[in-house]
C-alpha positions as CSV (number, residue, x, y, z in Angstrom):
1,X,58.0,-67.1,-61.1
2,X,60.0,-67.5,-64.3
3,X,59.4,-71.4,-65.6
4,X,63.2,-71.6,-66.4
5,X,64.4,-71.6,-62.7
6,X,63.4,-74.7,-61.3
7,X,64.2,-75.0,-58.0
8,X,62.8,-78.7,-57.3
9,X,65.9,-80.5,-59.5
10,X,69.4,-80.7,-58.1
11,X,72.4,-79.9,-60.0
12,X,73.6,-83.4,-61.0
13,X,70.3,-84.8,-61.5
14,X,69.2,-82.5,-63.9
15,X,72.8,-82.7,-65.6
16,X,72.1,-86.4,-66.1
17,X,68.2,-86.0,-67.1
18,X,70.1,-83.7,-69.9
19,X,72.9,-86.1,-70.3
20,X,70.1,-88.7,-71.5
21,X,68.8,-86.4,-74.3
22,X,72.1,-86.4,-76.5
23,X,74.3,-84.6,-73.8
24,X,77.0,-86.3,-72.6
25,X,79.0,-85.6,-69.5
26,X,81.7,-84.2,-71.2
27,X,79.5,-81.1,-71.7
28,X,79.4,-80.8,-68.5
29,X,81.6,-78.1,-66.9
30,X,81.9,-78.3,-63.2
31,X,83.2,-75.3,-60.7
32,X,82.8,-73.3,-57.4
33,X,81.6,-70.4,-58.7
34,X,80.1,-69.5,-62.2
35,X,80.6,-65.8,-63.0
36,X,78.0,-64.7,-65.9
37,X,79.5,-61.4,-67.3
38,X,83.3,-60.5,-68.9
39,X,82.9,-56.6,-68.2
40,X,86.0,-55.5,-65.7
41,X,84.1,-56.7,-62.4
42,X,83.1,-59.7,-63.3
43,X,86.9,-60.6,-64.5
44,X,88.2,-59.0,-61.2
45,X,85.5,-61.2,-59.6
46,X,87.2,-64.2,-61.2
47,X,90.4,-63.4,-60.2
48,X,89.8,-62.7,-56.9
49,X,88.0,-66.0,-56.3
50,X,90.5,-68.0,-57.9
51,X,93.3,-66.5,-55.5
52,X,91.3,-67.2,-52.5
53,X,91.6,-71.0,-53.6
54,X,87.9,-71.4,-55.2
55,X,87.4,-72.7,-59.0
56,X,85.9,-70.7,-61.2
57,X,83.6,-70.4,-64.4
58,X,83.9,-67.5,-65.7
59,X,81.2,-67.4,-68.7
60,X,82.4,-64.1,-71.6
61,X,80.1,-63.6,-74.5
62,X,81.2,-64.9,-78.3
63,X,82.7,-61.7,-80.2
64,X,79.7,-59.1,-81.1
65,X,77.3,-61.3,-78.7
66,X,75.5,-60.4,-75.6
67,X,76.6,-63.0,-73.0
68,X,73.2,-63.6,-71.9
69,X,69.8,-63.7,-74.1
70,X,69.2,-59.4,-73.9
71,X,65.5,-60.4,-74.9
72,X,62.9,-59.2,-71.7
73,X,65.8,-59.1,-69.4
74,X,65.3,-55.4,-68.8
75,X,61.9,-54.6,-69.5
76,X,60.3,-57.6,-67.6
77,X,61.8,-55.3,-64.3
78,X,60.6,-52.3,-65.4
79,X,63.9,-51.0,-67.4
80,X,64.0,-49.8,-70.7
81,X,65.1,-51.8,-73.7
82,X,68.7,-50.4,-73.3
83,X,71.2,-48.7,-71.1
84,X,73.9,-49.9,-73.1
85,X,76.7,-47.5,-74.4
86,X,76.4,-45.9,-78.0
87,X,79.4,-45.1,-79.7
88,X,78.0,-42.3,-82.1
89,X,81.6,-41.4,-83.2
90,X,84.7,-43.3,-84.7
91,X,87.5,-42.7,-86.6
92,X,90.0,-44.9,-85.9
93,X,90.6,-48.4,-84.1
94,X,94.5,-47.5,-83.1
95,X,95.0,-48.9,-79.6
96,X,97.3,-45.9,-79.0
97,X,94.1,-43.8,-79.2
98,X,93.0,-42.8,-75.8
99,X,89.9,-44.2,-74.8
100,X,86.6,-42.2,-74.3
101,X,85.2,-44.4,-71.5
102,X,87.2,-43.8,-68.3
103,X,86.7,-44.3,-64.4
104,X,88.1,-42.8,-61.3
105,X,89.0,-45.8,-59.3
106,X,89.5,-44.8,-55.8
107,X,91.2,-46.9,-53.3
108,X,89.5,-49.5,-52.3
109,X,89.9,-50.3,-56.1
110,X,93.9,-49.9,-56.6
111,X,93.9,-51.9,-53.4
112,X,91.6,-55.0,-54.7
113,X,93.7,-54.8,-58.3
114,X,97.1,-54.2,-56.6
115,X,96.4,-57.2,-54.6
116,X,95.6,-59.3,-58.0
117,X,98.7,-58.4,-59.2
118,X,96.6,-56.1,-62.0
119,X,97.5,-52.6,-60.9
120,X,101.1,-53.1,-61.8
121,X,100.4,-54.5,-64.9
122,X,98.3,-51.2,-66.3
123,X,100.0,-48.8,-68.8
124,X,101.3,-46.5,-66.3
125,X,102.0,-43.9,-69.2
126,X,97.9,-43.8,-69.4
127,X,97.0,-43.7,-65.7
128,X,96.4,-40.1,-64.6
129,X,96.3,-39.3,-60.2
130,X,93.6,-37.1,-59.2
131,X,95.1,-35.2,-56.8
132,X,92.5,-32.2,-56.2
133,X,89.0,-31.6,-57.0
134,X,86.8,-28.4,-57.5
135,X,83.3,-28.4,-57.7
136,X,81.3,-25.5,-58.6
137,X,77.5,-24.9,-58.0
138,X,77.0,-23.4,-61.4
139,X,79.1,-21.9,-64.6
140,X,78.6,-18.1,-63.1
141,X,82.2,-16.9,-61.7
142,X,80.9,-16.4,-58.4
143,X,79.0,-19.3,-58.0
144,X,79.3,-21.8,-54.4
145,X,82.3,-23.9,-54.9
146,X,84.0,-26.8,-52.8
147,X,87.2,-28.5,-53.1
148,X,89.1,-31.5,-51.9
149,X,92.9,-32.3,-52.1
150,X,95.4,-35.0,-51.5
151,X,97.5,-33.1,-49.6
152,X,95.5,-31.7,-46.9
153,X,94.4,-35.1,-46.5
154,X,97.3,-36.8,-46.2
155,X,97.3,-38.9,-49.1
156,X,99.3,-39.3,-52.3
157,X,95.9,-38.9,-54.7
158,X,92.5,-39.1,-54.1
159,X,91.3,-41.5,-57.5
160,X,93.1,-42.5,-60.6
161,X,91.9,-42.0,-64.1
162,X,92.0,-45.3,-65.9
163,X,90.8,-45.8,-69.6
164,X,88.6,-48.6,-69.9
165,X,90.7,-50.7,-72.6
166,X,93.8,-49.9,-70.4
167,X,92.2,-52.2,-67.1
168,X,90.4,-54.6,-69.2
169,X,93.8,-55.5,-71.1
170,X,95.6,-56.1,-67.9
171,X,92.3,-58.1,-66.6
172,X,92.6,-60.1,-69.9
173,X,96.5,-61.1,-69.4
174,X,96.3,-61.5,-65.8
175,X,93.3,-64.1,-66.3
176,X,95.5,-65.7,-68.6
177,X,97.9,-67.2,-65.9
178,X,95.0,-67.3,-63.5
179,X,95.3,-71.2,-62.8
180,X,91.7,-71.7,-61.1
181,X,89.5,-69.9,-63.8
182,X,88.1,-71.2,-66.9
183,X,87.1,-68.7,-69.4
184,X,84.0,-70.2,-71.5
185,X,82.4,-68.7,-74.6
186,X,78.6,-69.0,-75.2
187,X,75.6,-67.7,-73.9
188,X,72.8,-68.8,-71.2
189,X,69.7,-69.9,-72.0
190,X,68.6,-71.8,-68.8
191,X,69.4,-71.3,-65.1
192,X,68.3,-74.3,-63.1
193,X,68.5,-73.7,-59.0
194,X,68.7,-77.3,-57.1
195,X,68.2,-78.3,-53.2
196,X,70.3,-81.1,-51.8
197,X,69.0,-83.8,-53.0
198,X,70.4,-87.0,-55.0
199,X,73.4,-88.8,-55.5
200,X,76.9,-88.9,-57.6
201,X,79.5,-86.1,-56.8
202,X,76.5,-83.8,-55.7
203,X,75.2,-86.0,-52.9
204,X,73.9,-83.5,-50.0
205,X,74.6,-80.7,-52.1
206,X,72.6,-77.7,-53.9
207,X,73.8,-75.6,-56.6
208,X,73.0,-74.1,-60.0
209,X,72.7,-75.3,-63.4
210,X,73.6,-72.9,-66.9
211,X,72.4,-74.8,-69.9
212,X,73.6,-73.0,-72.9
213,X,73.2,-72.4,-76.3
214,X,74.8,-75.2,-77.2
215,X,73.5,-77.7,-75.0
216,X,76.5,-77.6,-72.6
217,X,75.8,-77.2,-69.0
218,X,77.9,-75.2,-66.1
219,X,77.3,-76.3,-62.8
220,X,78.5,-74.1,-59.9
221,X,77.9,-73.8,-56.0
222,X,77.5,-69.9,-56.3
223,X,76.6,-68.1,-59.7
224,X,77.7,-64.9,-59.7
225,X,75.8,-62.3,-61.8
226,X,78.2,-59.4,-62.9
227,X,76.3,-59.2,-66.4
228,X,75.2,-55.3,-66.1
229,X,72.3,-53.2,-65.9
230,X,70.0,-55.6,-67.6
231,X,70.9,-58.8,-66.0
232,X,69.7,-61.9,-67.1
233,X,71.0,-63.3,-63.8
234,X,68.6,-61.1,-62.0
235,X,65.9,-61.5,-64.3
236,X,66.0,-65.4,-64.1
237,X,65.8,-64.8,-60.2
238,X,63.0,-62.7,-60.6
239,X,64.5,-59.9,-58.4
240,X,62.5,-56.6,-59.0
241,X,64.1,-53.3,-59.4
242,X,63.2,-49.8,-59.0
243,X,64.0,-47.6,-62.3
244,X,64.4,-43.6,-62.3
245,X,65.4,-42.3,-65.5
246,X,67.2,-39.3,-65.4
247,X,66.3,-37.9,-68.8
248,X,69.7,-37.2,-69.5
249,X,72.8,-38.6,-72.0
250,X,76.0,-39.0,-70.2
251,X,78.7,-37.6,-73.0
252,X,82.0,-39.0,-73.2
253,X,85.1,-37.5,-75.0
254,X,88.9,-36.7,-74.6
255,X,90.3,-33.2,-75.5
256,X,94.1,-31.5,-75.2
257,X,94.4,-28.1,-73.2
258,X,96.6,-25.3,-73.8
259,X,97.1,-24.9,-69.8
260,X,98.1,-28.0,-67.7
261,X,95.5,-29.5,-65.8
262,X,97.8,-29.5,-62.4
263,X,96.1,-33.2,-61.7
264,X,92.8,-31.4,-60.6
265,X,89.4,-32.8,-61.8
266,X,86.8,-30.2,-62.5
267,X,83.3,-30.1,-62.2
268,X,80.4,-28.1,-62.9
269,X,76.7,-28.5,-61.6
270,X,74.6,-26.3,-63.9
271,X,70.6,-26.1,-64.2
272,X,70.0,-26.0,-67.5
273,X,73.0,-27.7,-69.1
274,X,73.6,-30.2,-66.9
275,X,76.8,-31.9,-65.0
276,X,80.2,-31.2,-66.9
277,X,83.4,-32.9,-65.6
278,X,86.6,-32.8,-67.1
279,X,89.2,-35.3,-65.7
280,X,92.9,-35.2,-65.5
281,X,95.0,-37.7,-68.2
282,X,98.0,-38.0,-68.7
283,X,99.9,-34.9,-70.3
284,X,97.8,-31.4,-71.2
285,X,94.7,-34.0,-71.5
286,X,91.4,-34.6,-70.0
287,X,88.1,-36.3,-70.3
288,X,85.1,-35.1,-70.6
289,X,82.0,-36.8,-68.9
290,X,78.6,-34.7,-69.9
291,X,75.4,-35.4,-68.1
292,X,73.5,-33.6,-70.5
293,X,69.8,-33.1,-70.5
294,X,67.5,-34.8,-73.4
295,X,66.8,-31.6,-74.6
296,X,70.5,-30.3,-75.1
297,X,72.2,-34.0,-75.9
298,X,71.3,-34.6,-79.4
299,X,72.8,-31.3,-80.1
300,X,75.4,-32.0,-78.7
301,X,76.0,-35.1,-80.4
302,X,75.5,-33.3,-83.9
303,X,77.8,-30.9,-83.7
304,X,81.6,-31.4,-84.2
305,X,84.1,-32.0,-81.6
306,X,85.3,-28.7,-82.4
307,X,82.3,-26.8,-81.6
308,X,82.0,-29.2,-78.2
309,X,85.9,-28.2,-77.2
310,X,84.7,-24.3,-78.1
311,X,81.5,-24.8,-75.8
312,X,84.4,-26.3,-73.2
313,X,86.7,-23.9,-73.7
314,X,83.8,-21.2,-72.6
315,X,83.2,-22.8,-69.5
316,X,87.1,-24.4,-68.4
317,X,89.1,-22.0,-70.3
318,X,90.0,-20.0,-67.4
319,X,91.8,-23.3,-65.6
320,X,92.6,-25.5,-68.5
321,X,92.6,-22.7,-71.7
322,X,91.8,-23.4,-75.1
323,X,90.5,-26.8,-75.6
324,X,90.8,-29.5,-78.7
325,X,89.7,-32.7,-79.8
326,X,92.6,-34.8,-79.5
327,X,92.8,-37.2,-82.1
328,X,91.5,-39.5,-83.7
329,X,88.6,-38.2,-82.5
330,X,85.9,-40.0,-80.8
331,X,82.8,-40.0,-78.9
332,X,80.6,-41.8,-76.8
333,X,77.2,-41.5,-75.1
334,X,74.3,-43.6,-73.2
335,X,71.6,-43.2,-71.2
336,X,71.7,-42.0,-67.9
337,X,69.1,-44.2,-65.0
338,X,68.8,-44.7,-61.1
339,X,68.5,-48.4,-60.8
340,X,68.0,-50.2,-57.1
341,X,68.1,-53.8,-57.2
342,X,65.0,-55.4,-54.4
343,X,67.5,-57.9,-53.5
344,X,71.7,-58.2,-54.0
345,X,71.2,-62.4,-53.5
346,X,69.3,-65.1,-54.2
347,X,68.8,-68.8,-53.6
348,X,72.7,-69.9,-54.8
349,X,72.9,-65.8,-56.6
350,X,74.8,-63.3,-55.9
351,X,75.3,-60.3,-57.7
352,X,77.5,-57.8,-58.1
353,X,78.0,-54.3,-60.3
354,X,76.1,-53.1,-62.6
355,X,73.6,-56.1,-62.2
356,X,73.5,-55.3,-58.3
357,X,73.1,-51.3,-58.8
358,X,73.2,-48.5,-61.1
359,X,74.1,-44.7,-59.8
360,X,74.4,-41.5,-61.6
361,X,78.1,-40.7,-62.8
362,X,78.2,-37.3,-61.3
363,X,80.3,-38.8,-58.1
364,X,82.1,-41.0,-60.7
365,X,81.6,-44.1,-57.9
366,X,79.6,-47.1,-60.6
367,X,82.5,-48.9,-60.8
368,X,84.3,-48.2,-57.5
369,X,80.9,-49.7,-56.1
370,X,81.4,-52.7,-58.1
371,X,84.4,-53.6,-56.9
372,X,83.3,-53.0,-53.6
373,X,80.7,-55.9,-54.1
374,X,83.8,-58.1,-55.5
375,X,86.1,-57.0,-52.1
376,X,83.4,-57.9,-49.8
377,X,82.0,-61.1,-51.3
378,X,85.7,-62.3,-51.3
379,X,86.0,-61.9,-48.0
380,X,82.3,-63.2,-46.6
381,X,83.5,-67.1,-48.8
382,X,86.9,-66.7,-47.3
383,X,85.5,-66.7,-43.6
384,X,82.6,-69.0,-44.0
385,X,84.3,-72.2,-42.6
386,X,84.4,-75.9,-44.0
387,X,80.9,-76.6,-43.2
388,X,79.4,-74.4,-45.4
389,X,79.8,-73.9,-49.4
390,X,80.0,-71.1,-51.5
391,X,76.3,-70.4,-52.3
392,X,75.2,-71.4,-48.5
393,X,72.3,-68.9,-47.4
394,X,73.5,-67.5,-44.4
395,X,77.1,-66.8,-46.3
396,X,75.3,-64.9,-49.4
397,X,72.6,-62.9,-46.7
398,X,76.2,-61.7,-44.5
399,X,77.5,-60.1,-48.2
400,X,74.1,-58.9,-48.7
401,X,74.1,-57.0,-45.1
402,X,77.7,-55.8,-45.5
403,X,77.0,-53.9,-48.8
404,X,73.8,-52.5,-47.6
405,X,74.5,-49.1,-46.1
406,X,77.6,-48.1,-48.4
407,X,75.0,-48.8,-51.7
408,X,72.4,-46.9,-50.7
409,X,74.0,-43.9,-49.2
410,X,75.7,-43.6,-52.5
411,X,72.7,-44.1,-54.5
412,X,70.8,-41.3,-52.0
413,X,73.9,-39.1,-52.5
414,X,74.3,-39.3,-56.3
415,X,70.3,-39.0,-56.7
416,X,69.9,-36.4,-54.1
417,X,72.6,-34.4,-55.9
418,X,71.2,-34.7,-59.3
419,X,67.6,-33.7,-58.1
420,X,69.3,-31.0,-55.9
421,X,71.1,-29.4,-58.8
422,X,68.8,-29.9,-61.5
423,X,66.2,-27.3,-59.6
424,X,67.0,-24.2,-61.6
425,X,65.2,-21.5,-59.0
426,X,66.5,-18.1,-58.1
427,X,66.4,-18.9,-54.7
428,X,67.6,-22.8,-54.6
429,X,70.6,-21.5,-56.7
430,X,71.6,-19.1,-53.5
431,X,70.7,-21.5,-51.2
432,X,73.1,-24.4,-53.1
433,X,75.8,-21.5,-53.4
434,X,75.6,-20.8,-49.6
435,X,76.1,-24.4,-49.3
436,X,79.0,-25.6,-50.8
437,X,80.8,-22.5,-49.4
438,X,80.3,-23.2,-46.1
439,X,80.6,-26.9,-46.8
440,X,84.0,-25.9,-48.0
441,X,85.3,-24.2,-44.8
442,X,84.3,-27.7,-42.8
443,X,87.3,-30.0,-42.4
444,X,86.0,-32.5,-40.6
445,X,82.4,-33.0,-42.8
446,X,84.7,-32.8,-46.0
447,X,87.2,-35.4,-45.2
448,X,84.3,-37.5,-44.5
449,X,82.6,-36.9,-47.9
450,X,86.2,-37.9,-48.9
451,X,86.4,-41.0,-47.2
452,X,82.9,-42.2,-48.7
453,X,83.8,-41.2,-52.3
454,X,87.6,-42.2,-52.1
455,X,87.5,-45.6,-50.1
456,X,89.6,-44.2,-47.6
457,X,89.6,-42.7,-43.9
458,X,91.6,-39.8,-44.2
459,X,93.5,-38.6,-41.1
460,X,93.1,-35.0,-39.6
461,X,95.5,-32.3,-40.6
């Protein structure tokens, strides 16, 4: 058990033991939740609690600062020392430059932002509809392919391409007029986890102490972890993981085409050089997401964007043409890791995102899986009646059970995929190729895959 979780204090008691050491109660920041972590969940998070009538802490790291102290976080559970994004690539800070990180929201997550009032507020000009989707067992012509479509499921898209800068922007001014959240700078040194015990505004109540850097406390009836794949939040709970690498970089960059793109997101599952996507943006533009093996990536990150597009071109050129780096150009790339969380809650924790689960972005479902966590634990503290508080045991165990099944069938899907295709034997290949065309001529099991990757249940033809 980590000494800096002390479960034997309450809240207010330990606030005053602190107050009598030089801090006064002025540092002392009370709310209903705490959120650690200022990525796009745990802002959604914020905003979502705050609408359903809670107060809210929501704690962002100072500029070029890890919210939360990065050092054993990760490799106390068995991570490596960092997952984090590299950008290995530059040339420009313009914010009309299109964005290398992107994510496929599906449904469930236009629904959660459209209900925030956030969805409306995105650059629409920079929001791209998925409306079809080919998959293709390999890079040979004739390899097993499978596709899904809007139309023949009834449906006006199946995702949405949105840049990364685009939804944190509207997250930012949207938390702006968010009445119920307070948006604190610092970093966490100290989480303290009290029983109901002692006196003051706290009498017969339990919650959770953040000391931070500076001394000032935050004291909250749920902390929410949303601070990524090497939480500190689930560190200080001491909540295990299980940790897969998959020895591969994922590789993000934008290019233009010489042949529109017709909407359709394109993917290729290949033995030796990995998992290429290219996703649909706005105008003859897409993205390119890379899972590229260890042995391939650094190449890949030497050479030009030029000789990348010509690699694309190679494989995509028959749907999209002759590809280019649009400019300014830029790249991106990070490590690519399975990573199952023992436990989504703990004693007055909840976590969410990243910090909660990490899956391979071959389905492109990380961050649609994220805001399922923020969807459902809005809704298990909007139902859990006047007698009980936010970080009340059998309220964090019901969120805990209702993201259960939809985490780990994606997380055997994505994993089970990746160790599927990465197999690169003359008779697997058939068998895959077999597969996915017969796969393809199955309404009914395809608009089910649908439903679990789009958030939706899609209606029969």
């Amino acid at each position: 058990m980590n000494d800096s979780r002390l479960p034997s204090k309450s809240v207010f008691a330990a606030a005053a033991a602190l107050s009598t050491h030089g801090v006064s109660s002025r540092n002392v920041s009370h709310s209903d939740i705490c959120i650690v972590g200022n990525g796009a969940i745990g802002k959604t998070a914020a905003l979502g609690l705050a609408q359903a009538g809670l107060t809210v802490t929501l704690l962002a790291a100072p500029s070029g600062v890890s919210v939360s102290d990065p050092s054993g976080a990760s490799t106390a559970n068995g991570a490596p020392p960092n997952l984090s994004l590299q950008v290995e690539s530059h040339r420009s800070g313009d914010s009309a430059a299109w964005d290398p990180r992107v994510y496929a929201l599906n449904h469930v997550a236009r629904s959660l932002l459209s209900g925030l009032k956030v969805w409306d507020a995105l650059d629409d000009s920079r929001v791209a509809p998925v409306e079809s989707m080919l998959v293709k067992g390999g890079a040979e012509a004739n390899a097993g392919s499978i596709s899904f479509d809007a139309f023949s499921a009834r449906t006006g898209a199946l995702a949405w391409i949105v840049e990364d800068r685009n939804l944190n922007q509207a997250l930012d001014a949207a938390l702006k007029f968010a009445h119920n959240v307070r948006v604190v700078r610092g970093r966490a040194q100290q989480m303290l986890v009290s029983d109901a015990v002692g006196g003051g505004d706290g009498a017969g109540k339990g919650g959770v102490t953040l000391t931070l850097q500076d001394g000032s406390l935050l004291t909250a009836a749920l902390l929410v972890g949303a601070d990524g794949a090497q939480s500190w939040v689930r560190h200080q709970c001491d909540i295990g993981i299980d940790y897969r690498s998959y020895h591969q970089r994922a590789i993000v960059a934008n290019f233009e085409t010489t042949l529109p793109h017709h909407d359709v997101a394109h993917q290729w599952f290949t033995a030796e050089e990995g998992i290429v996507a290219l996703l649909p943006l706005p105008g003859q533009r897409v993205s390119l997401v890379w899972s590229a093996p260890e042995s391939l990536a650094p190449t890949l990150l030497r050479e030009s964007l030029t000789q990348l597009a010509e690699r694309l071109s190679a494989l995509a050129g028959a749907q999209l043409g002759q590809l280019t780096p649009l400019q300014p150009e830029s790249v991106q790339s990070f490590p690519l890791a399975l990573i199952r969380s023992h436990a989504l809650v703990a004693p007055r924790v909840a976590l969410i995102g990243d910090a909660a689960h990490v899956v391979h972005p071959l389905a492109g479902q990380g961050m649609n899986l994220g805001f399922g966590d923020v969807t459902a634990l809005i809704k298990v503290l909007a139902e859990r009646g006047p007698h009980r508080d936010c970080g009340d045991t059998a309220v964090l165990a019901k969120y805990a059970r209702s993201r259960k099944e939809e985490i780990l069938l994606m997380q055997l899907a994505t994993d089970g995929l990746e160790r599927l295709f990465g197999l690169d034997i003359a008779p697997l290949r058939l068998a895959r190729n077999v597969g996915l065309n017969l796969l393809d001529r199955l309404p009914v099991l395809k608009r089910r895959l649908m439903g679990h990757a789009f958030g939706r249940t899609f209606e029969k033809n």
